[in-house]
VOPA-902284 format. One line per 8 residues: their letters; for each residue x, y, z of N, C-alpha, C. Coordinates in nm, 4 decimals. Layout:
residues N
A) X,Y,Z,X,Y,Z,X,Y,Z  ...
end
This chain:
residues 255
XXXXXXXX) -0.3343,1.9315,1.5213,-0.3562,1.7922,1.4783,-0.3141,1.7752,1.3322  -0.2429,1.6546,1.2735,-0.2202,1.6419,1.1769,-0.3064,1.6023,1.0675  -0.3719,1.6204,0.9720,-0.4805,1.6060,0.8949,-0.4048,1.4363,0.8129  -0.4696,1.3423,0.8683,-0.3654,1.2388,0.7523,-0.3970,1.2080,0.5730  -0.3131,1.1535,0.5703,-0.3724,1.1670,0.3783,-0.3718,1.0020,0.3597  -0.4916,0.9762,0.2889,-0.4997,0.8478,0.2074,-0.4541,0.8552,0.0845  -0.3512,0.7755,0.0096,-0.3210,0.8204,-0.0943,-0.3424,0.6754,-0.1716  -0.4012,0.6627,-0.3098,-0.3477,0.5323,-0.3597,-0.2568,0.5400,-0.4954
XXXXXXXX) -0.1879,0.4835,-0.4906,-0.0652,0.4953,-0.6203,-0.1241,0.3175,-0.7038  -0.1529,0.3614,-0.8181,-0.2324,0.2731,-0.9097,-0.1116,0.1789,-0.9884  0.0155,0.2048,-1.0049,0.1275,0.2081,-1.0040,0.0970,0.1700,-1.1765  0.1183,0.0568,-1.2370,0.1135,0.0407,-1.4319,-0.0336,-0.0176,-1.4027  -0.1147,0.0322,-1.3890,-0.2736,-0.0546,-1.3928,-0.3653,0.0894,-1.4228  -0.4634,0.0333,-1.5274,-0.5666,0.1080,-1.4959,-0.5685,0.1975,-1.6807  -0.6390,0.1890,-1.7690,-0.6594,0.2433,-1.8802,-0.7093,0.3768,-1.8662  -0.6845,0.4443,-1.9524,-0.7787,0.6018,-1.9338,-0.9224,0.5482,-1.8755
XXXXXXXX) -0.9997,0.5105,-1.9981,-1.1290,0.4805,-1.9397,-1.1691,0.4132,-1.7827  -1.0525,0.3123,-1.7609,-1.0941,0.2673,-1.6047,-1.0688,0.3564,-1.5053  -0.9676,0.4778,-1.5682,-0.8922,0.5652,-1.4405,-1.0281,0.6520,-1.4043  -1.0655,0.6854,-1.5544,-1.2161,0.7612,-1.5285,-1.2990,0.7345,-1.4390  -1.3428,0.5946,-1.4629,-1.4847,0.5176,-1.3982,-1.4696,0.5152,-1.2528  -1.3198,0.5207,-1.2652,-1.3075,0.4905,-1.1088,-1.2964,0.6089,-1.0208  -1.2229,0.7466,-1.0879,-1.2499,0.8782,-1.0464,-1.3958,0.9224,-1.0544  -1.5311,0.8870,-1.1654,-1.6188,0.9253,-1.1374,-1.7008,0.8346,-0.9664
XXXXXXXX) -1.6388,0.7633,-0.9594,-1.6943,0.6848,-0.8628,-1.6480,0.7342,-0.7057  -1.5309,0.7833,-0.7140,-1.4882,0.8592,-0.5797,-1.5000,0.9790,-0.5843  -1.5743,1.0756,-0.6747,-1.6263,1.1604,-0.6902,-1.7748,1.1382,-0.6342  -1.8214,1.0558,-0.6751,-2.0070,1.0535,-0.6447,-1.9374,1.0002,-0.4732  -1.8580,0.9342,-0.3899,-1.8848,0.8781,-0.2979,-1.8300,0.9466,-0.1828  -1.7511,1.0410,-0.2268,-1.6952,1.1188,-0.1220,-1.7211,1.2773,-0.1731  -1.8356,1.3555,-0.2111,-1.8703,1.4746,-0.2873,-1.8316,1.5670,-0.1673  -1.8066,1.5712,-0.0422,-1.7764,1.6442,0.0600,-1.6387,1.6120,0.1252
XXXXXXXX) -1.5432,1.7765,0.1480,-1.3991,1.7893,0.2382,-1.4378,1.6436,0.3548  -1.3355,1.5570,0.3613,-1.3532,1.4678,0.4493,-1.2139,1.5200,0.5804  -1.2122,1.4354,0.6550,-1.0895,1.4703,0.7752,-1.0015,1.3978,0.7378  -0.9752,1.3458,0.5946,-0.8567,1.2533,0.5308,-0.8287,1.3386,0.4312  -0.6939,1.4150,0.3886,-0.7078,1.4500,0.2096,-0.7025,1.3089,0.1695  -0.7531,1.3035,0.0049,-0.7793,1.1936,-0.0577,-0.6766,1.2350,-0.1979  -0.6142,1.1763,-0.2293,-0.4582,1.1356,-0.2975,-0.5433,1.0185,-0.4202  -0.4858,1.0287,-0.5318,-0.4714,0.9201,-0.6374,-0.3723,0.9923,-0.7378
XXXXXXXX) -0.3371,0.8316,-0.7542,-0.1699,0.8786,-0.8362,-0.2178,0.7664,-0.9725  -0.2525,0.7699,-1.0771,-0.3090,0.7331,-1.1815,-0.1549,0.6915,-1.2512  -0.1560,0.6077,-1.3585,-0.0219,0.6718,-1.5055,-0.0775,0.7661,-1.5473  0.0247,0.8096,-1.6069,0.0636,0.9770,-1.6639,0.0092,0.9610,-1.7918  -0.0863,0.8611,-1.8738,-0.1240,0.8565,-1.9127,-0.2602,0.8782,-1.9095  -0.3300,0.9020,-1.7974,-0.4620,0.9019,-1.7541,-0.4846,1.0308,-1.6666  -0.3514,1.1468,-1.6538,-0.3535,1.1953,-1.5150,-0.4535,1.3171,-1.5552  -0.4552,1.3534,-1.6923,-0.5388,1.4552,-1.7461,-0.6503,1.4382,-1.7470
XXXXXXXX) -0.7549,1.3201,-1.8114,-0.8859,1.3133,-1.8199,-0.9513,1.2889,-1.6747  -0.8306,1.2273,-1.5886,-0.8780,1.1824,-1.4277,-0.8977,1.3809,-1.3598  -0.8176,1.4116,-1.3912,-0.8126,1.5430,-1.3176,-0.9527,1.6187,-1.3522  -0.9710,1.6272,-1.5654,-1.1094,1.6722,-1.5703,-1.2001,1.6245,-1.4791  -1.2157,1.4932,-1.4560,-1.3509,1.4734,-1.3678,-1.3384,1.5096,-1.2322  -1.1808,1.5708,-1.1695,-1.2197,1.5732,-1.0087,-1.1121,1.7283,-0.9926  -1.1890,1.8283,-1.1069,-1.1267,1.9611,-1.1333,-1.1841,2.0051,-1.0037  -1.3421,1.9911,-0.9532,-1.4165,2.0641,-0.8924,-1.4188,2.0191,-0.7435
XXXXXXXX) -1.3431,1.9313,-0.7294,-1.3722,1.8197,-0.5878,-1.2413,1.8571,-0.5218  -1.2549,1.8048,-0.4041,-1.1065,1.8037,-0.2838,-1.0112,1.7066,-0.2918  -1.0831,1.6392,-0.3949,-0.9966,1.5385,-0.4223,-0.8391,1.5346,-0.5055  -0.7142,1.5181,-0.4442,-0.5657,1.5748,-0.4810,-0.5318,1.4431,-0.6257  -0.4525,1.5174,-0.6980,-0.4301,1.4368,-0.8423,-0.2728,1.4156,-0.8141  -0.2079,1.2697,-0.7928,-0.0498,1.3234,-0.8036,-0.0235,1.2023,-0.9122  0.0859,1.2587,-0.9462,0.1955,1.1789,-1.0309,0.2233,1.0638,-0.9781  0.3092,0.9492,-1.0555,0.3992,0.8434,-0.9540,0.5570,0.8476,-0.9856
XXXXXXXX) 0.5760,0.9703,-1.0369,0.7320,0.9844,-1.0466,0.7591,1.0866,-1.1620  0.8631,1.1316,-1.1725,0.8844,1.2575,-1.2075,1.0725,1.2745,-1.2217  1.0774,1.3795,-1.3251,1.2562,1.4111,-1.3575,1.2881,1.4969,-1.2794  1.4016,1.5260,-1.2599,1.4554,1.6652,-1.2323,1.4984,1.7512,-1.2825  1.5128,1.7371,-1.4266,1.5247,1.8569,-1.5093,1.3668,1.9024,-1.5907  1.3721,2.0098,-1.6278,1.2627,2.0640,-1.7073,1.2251,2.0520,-1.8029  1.3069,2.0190,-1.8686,1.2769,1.9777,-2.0631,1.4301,1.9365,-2.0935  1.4463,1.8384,-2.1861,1.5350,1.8069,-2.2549,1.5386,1.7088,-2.3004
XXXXXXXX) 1.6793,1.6115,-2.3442,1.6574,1.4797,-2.3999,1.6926,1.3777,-2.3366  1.5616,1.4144,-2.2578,1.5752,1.2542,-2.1868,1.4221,1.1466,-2.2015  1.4340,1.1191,-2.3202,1.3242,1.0395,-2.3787,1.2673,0.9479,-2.2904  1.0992,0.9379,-2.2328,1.0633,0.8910,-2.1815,1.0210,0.9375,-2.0272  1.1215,1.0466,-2.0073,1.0667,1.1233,-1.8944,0.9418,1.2343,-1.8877  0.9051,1.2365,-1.7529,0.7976,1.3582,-1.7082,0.8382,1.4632,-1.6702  0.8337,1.6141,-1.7044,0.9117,1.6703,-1.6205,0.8023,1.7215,-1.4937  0.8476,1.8137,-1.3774,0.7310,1.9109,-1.3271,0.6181,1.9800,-1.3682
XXXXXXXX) 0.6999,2.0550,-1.4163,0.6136,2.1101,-1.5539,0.4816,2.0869,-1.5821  0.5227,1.9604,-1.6295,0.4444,1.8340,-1.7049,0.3126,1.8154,-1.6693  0.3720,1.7682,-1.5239,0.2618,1.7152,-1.4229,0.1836,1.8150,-1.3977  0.2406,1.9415,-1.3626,0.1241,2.0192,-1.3204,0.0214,2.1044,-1.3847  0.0919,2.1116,-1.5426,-0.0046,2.0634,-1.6615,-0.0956,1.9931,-1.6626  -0.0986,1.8725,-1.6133,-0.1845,1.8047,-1.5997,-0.3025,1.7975,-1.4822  -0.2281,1.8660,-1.3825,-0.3140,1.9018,-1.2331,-0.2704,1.8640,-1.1606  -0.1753,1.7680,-1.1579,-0.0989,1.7440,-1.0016,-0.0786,1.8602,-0.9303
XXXXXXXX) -0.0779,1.8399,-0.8117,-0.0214,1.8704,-0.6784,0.0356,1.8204,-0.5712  0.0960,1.6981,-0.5870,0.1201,1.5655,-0.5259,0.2028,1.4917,-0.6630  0.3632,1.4113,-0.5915,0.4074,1.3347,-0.6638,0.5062,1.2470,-0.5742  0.4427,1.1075,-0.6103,0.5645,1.0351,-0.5606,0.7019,0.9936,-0.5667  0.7801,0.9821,-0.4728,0.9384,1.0071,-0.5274,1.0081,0.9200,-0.4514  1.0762,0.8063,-0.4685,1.2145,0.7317,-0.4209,1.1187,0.6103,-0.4122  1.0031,0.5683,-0.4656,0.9138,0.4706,-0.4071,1.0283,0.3463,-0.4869  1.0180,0.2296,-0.3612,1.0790,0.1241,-0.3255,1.1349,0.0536,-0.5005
XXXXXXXX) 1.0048,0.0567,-0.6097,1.0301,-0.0418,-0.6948,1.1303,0.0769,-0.8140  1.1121,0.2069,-0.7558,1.2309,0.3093,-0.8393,1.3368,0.2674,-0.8247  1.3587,0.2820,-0.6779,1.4673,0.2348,-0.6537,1.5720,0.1077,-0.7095  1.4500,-0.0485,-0.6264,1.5434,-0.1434,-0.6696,1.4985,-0.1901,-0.8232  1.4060,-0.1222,-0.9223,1.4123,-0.1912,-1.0484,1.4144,-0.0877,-1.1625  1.4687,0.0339,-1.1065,1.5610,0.1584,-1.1659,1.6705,0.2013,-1.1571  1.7196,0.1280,-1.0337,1.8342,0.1891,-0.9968,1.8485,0.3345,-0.9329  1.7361,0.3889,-0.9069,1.7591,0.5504,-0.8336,1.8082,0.5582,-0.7286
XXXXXXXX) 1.8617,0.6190,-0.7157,1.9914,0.6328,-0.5976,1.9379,0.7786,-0.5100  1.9684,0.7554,-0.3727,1.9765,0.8850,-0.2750,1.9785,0.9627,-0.3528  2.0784,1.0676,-0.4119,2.1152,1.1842,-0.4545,2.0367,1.2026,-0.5849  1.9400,1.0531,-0.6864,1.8703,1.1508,-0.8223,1.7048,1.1771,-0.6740  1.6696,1.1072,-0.5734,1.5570,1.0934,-0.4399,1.5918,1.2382,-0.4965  1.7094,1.3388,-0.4329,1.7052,1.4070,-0.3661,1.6687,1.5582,-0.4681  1.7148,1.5143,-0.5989,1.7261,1.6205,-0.7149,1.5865,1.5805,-0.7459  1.5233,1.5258,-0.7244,1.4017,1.5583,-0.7649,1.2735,1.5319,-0.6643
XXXXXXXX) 1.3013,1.5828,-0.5509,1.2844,1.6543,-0.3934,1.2789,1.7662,-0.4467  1.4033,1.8497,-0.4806,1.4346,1.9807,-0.4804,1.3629,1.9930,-0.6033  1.3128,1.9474,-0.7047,1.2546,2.0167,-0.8284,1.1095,2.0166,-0.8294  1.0490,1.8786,-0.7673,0.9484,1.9012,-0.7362,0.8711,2.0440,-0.6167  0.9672,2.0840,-0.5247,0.9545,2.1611,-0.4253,0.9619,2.3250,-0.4880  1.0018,2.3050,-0.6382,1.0503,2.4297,-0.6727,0.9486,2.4890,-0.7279  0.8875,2.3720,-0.7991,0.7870,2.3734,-0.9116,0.6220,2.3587,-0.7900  0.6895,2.3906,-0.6869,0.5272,2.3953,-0.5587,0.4145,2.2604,-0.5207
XXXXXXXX) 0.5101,2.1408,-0.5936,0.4250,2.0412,-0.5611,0.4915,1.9649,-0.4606  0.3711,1.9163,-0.3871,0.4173,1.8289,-0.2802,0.4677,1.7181,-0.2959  0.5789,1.6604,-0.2636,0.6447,1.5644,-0.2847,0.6449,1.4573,-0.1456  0.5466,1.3346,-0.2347,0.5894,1.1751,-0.1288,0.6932,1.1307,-0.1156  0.7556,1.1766,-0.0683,0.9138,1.0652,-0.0096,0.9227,0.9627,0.0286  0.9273,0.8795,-0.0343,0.9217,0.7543,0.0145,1.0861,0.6637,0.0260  1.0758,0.5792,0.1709,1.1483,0.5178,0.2209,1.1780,0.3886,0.3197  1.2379,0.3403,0.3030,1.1824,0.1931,0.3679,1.3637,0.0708,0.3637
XXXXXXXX) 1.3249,-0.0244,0.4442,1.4250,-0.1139,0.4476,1.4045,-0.2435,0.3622  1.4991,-0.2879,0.3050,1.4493,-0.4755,0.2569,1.4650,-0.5412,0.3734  1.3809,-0.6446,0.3639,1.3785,-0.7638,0.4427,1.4728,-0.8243,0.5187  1.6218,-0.8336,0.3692,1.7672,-0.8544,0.4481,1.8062,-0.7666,0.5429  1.8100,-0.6285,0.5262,1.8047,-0.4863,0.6240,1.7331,-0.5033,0.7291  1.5815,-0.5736,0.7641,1.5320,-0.5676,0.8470,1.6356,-0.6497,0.9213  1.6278,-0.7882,0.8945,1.6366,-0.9091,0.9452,1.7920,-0.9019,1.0098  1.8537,-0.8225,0.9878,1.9879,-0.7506,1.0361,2.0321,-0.6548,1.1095
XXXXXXXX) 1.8849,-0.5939,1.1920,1.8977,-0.4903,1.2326,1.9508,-0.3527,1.1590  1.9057,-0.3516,1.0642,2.0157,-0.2004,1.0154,1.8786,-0.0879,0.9488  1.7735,-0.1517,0.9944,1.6413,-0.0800,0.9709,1.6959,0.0397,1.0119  1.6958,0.1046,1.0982,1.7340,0.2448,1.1300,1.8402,0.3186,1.0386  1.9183,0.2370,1.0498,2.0763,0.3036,1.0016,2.0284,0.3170,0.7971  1.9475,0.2569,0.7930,1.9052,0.2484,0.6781,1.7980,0.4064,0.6607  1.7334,0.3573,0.7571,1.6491,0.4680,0.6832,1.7089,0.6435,0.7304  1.7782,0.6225,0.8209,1.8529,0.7879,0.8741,1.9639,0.7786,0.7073
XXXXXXXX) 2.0146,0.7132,0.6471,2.0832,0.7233,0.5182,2.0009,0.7711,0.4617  1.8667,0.7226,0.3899,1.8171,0.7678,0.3272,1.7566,0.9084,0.3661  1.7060,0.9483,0.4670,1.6477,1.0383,0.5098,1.7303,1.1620,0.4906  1.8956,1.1183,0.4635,1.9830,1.2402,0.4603,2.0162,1.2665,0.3229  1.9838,1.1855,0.2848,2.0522,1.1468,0.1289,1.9071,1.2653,0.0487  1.8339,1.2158,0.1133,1.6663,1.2504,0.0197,1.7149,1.4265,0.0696  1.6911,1.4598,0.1555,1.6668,1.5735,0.2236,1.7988,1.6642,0.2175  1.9612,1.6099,0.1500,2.0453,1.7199,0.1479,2.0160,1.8368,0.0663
XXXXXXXX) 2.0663,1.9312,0.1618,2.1021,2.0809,0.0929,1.9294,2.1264,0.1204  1.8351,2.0304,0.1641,1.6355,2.1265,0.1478,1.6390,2.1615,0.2654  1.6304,2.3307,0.3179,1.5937,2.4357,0.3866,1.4908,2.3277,0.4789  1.4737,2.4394,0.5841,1.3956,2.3258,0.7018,1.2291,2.4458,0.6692  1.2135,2.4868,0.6120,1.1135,2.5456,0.6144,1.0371,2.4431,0.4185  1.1171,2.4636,0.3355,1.0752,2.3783,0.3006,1.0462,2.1833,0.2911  1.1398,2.1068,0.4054,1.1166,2.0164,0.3987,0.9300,2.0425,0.5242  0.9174,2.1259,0.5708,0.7664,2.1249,0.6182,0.6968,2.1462,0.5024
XXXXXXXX) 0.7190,2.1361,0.3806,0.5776,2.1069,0.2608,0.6630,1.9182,0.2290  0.7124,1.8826,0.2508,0.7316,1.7220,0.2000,0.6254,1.6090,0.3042  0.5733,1.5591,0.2411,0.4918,1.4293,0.2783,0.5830,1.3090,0.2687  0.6282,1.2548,0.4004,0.6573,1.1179,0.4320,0.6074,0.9897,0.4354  0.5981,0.9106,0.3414,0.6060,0.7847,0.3213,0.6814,0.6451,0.3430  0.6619,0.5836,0.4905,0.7585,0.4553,0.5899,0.6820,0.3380,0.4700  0.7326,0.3202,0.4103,0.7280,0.1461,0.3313,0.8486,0.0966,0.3596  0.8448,-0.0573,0.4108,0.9190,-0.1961,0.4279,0.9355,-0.2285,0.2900
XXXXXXXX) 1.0172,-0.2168,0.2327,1.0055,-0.2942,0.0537,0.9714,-0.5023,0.0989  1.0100,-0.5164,0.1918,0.9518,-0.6694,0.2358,0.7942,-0.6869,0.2797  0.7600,-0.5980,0.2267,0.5841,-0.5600,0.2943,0.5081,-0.4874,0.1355  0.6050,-0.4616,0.0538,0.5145,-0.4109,-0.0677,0.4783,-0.5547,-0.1695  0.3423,-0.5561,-0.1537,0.2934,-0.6487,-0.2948,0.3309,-0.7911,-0.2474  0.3246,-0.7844,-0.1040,0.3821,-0.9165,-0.0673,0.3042,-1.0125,-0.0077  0.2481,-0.9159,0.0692,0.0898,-0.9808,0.1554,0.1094,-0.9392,0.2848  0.2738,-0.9370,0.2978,0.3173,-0.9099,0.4364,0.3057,-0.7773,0.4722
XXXXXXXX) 0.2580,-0.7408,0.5818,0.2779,-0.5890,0.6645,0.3513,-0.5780,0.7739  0.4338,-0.4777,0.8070,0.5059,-0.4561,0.9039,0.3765,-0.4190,1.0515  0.4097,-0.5105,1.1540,0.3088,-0.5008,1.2450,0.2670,-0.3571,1.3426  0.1488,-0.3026,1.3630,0.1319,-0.1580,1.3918,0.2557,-0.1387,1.5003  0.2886,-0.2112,1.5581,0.4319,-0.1546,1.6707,0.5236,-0.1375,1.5670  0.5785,-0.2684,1.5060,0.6862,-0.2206,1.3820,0.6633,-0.0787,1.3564  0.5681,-0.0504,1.2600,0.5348,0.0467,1.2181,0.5508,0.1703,1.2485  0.4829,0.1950,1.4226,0.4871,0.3094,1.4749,0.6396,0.3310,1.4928
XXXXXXXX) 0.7343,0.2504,1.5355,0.9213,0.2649,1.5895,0.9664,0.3090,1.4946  0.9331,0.2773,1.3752,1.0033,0.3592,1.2486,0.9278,0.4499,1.1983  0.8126,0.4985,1.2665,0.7526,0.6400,1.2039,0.7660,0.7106,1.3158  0.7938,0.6941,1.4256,0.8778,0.7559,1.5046,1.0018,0.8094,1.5217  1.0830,0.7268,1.4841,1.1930,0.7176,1.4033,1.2612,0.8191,1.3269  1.1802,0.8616,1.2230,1.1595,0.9076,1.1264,1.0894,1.0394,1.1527  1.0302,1.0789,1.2368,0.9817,1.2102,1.3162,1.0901,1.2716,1.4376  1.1514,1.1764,1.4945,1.2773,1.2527,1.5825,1.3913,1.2516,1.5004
XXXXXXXX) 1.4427,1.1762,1.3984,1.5278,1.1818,1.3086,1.5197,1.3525,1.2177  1.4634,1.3705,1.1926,1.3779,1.4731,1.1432,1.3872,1.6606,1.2110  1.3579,1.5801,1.3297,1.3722,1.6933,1.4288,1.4857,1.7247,1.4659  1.5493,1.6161,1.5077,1.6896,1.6601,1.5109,1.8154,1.7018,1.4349  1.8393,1.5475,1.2924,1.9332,1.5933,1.2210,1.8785,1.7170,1.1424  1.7741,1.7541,1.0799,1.7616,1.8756,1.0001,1.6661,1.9512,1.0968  1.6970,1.9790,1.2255,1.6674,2.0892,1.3023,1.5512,2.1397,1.2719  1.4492,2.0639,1.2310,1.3329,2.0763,1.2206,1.2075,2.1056,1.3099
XXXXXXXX) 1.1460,2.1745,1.3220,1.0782,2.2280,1.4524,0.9241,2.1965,1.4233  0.8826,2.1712,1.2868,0.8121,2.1425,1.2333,0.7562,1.9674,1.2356  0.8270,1.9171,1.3039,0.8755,1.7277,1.3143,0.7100,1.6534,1.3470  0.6356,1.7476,1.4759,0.5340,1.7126,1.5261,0.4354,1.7185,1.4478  0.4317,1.8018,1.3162,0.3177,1.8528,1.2183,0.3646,1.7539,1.1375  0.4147,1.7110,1.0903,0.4750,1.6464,0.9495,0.3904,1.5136,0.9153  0.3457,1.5057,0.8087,0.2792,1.3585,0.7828,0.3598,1.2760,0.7359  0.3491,1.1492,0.7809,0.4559,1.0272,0.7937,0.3425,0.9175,0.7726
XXXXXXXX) 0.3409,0.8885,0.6067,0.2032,0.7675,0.5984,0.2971,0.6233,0.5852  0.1964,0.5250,0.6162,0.2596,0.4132,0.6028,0.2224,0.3277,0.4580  0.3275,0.2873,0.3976,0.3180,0.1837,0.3177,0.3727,0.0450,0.2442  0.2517,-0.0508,0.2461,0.3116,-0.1660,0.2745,0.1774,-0.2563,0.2850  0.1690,-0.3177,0.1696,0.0074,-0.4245,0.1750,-0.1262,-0.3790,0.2966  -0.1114,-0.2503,0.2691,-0.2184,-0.1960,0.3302,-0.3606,-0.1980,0.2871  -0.4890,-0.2749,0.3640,-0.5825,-0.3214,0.2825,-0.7172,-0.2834,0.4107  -0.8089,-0.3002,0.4079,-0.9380,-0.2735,0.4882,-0.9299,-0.3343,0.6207
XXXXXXXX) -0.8592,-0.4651,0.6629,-0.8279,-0.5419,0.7933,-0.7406,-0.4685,0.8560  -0.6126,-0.4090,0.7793,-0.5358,-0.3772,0.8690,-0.5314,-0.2078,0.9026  -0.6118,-0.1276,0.8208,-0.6398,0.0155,0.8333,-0.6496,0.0946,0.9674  -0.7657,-0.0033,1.0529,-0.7389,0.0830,1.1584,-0.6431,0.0648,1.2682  -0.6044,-0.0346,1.2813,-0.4350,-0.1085,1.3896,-0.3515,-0.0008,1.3505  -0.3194,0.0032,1.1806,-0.2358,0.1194,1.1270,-0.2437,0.2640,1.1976  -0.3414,0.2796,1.1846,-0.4296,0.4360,1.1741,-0.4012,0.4432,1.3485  -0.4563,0.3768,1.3790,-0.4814,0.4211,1.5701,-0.2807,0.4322,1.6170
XXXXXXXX) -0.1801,0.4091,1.5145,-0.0450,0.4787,1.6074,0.0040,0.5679,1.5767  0.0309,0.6877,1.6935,0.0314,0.7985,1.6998,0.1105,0.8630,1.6076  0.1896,0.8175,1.5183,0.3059,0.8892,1.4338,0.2928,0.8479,1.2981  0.1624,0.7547,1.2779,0.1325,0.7179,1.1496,0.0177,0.7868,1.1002  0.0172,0.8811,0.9843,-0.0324,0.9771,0.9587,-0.1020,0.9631,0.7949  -0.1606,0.8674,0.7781,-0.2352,0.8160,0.6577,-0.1696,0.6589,0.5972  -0.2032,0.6833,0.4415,-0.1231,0.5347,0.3937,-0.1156,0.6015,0.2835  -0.0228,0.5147,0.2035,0.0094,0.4848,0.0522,0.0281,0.3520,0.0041
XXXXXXXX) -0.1125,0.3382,-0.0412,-0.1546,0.2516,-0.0802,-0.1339,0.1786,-0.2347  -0.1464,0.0575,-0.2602,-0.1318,0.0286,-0.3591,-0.2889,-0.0966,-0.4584  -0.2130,-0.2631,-0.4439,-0.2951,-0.3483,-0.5006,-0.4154,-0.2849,-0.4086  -0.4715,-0.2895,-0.3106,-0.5988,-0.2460,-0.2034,-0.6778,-0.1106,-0.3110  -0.5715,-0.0383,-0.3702,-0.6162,0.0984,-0.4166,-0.7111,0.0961,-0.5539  -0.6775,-0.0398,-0.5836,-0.7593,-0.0354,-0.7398,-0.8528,-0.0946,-0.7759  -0.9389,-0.1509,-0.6399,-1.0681,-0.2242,-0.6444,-1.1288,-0.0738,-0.5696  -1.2484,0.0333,-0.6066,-1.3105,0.1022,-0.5622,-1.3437,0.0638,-0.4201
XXXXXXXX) -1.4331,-0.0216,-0.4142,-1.4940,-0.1047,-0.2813,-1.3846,-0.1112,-0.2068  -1.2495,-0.1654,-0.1848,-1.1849,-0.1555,-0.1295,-1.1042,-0.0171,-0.0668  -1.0666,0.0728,-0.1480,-1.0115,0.1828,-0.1261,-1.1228,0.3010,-0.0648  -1.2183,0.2974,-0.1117,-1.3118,0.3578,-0.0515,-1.3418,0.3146,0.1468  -1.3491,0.1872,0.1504,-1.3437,0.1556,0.2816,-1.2301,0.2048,0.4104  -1.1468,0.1286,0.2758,-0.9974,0.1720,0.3620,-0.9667,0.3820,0.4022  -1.0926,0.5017,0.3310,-1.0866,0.6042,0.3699,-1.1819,0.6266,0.4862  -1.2749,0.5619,0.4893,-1.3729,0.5110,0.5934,-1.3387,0.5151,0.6899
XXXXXXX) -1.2501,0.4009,0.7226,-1.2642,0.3566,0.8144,-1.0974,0.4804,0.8625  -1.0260,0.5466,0.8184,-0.9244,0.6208,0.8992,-1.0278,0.7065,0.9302  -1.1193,0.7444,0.8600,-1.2415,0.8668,0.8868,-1.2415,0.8270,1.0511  -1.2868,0.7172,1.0818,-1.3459,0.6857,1.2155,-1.2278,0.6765,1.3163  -1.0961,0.7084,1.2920,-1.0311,0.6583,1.3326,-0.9410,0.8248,1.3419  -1.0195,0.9024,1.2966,-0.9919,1.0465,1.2954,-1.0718,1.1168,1.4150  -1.2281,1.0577,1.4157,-1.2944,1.1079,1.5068,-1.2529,1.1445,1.6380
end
């Protein structure tokens, strides 16, 4: 059985002190291994004092993005390193707003796939279609690009440590969600894609979370299809009360 992961990515929100209050708070509320790992991706500004408070807990610390080189001059970057300095073990990578309001392209996805993987942290891959893409049918053809683009030249033994992330960029921060059938066809998708082009044998184990205005209503519709294997979460992630529910209720939905 696949263990799914709740993850929330806080994305530019959240001061040291609030990252705290809010890590001491999912610390007091979840003090016991649950049947969800539990994921928070803070700024890299907060990822250290958040980690002191949840050094001792099951609770996973990741990044929300990361370089591919190790040190040098590239002012403003994180390297691996860095992060795991700080306690990560978890980092997100190709997420939707890198892409279209960075410009990251397949091949830097993929160089820092391979650096994160080097440096032993698990890397969120994240991938998804725009709206125009949907609305055109090229959802697929879209995401098997990316899926090859992210994943050239990574060994099939290590793409079984990468965590998959299905976001609609027409479904992030929008209100809109891709409906649990949507959902499941492209995390399906994305699991025989998997299996086949990179001869992956590992396809059936692999976690494939969904993300995309994922909030407490729509958690368990999400959760109950068979190839959707947690969330990555966002606005839902930074009200406690909310994100806390939304682990809840996959809890029950694990049973």
């Amino acid at each position: 059985m696949v263990k799914p992961i709740i993850a929330a990515n806080w994305k530019m929100h959240k001061t040291i002190s609030e990252a705290v209050a809010f890590a001491k708070q999912l610390k007091e509320g979840f003090p016991e291994p649950c049947q969800t790992d539990i994921v928070i991706a803070p700024p890299f500004t907060a990822l250290r004092p958040v980690m002191d408070v949840l050094k001792d807990t099951h609770i996973h610390l990741s990044a929300q993005n990361m370089h591919w080189e190790e040190q040098g001059a590239f002012t403003g970057e994180i390297s691996s390193s860095m992060i795991v300095d700080a306690g990560c073990t978890f980092v997100i990578i190709g997420h939707s707003e890198r892409r279209t309001l960075f410009g990251e392209t397949g091949a830097m996805v993929n160089r820092k796939i391979s650096a994160a993987l080097k440096s032993g942290i698990t890397p969120i891959f994240c991938l998804g279609e725009s709206l125009q893409e949907r609305e055109s049918g090229t959802t697929f053809k879209v995401i098997q690009k990316q899926l090859k683009e992210g994943l050239n030249n990574i060994i099939s033994d290590d793409i079984r440590r990468i965590v998959f992330a299905y976001e609609p960029v027409w479904a992030i921060g929008t209100g809109k969600t891709a409906t649990p059938l949507q959902a499941q066809e492209v995390h399906r998708f994305i699991r025989e894609t998997i299996a086949t082009d990179c001869e992956h044998v590992y396809a059936p184990e692999t976690v494939i979370m969904y993300g995309g205005s994922v909030n407490p209503d729509n958690t368990r519709s999400l959760m109950n299809q068979p190839d959707i294997n947690g969330a990555l979460i966002g606005g839902a992630s930074l009200d406690y009360s909310s994100f806390a529910e939304i682990i809840r209720l996959a809890e029950k939905e694990g049973e």
